[in-house]
Structures are given as C-alpha cells and as structure tokens.
C-alpha positions, 0 to 999 in steps of 0.5 A: 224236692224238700225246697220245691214242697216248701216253697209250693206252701208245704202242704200237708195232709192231716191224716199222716203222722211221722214216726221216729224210726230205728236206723238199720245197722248194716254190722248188727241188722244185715251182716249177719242176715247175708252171712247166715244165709245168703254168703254160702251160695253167693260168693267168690267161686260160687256164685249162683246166678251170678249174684255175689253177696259177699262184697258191697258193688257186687251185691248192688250189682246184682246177678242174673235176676237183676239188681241185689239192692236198688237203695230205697227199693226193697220192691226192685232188690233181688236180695229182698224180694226173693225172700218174699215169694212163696215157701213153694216157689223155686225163686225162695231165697234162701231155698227151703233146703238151705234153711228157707224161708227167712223169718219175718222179722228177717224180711222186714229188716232187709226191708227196712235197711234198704228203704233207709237207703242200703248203707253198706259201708266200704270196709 
C-alpha cells in the first residue's frame, strides 16, 4: 500500500501531522493489565465465556463474544471493548464486582497496544 501511495504522487493533506508515539510493551504495559484483572476469570479451568486470557492464541481466538484481540482493531477486540460500556452494563469487563471498571489510562493502553498491533510474544 505504502508503494501503491508512492507511486500514485504521495499526496498528503496539510492538516495532518505525524506524532512520535511510545511502542506498548506487551510485559510492562498489558501483562499486568490482563494479570490484575482479567486472568482470574479467564483461565485454564475457568473460562467464563469460554474467553482464556492466560495464553496468546487463546486470547486472540476469542470466546463466545467473539474475537479477544483483532491486531490494529481495538474497535473488533473483546478484550477491549468490554472495558468500554457502561459501569451499569452486565457486559463490564472486569465486572464492578471484580474491581471494574478499569482506569482510562488502562483502557487507553489495551487500546494502544492492540493498534500498535497487539505484539504478544510466544514465551
């Protein structure tokens, strides 16, 4: 696509700017997001909705609800969209009573690493 948009005159508008923009660690940034938060409910033997959260092809896989990650998708990840509805909605993740709803920052970062891509390394 980049070739494509070169070669068709790389036109590009005046009114957006690129910004520098910190690469999401998936150990540092959303290890511990899925760990805190999510693992308890979304593991090997408990695997509610038959989401598991505690190993990479599971997680993208997704459970009843769909897709957990769809790399450069936040808007088609389970894992993130969850976190956005309501503090009231039934579909919370985690739920008020697990210590829902998670922090914006939280959000923003699943967010992030998942338009970044969603790098979760095979270890």
């Amino acid at each position: 696509m980049l070739r494509k948009w070169i070669e068709q005159g790389a036109d590009w508008p005046e009114s957006i700017t690129l910004e520098k923009s910190r690469r999401v660690d998936f150990a540092t940034d959303i290890q511990p997001i899925l760990e805190l938060n999510c693992v308890a409910c979304h593991r090997d033997g408990h695997d509610k909705g038959k989401l598991r959260l505690d190993e990479r092809d599971l997680a993208f896989k997704g459970g009843d609800s769909g897709a957990g990650i769809v790399a450069f998708r936040p808007k088609e990840s389970r894992v993130y969209t969850s976190t956005t509805v309501s503090p009231d909605d039934d579909a919370l993740m985690p739920p008020a009573k697990k210590g829902g709803p998670l922090s914006k920052d939280k959000i923003e970062m699943l967010a992030k690493w998942i338009e970044q891509g969603a790098s979760w390394p095979e270890d």
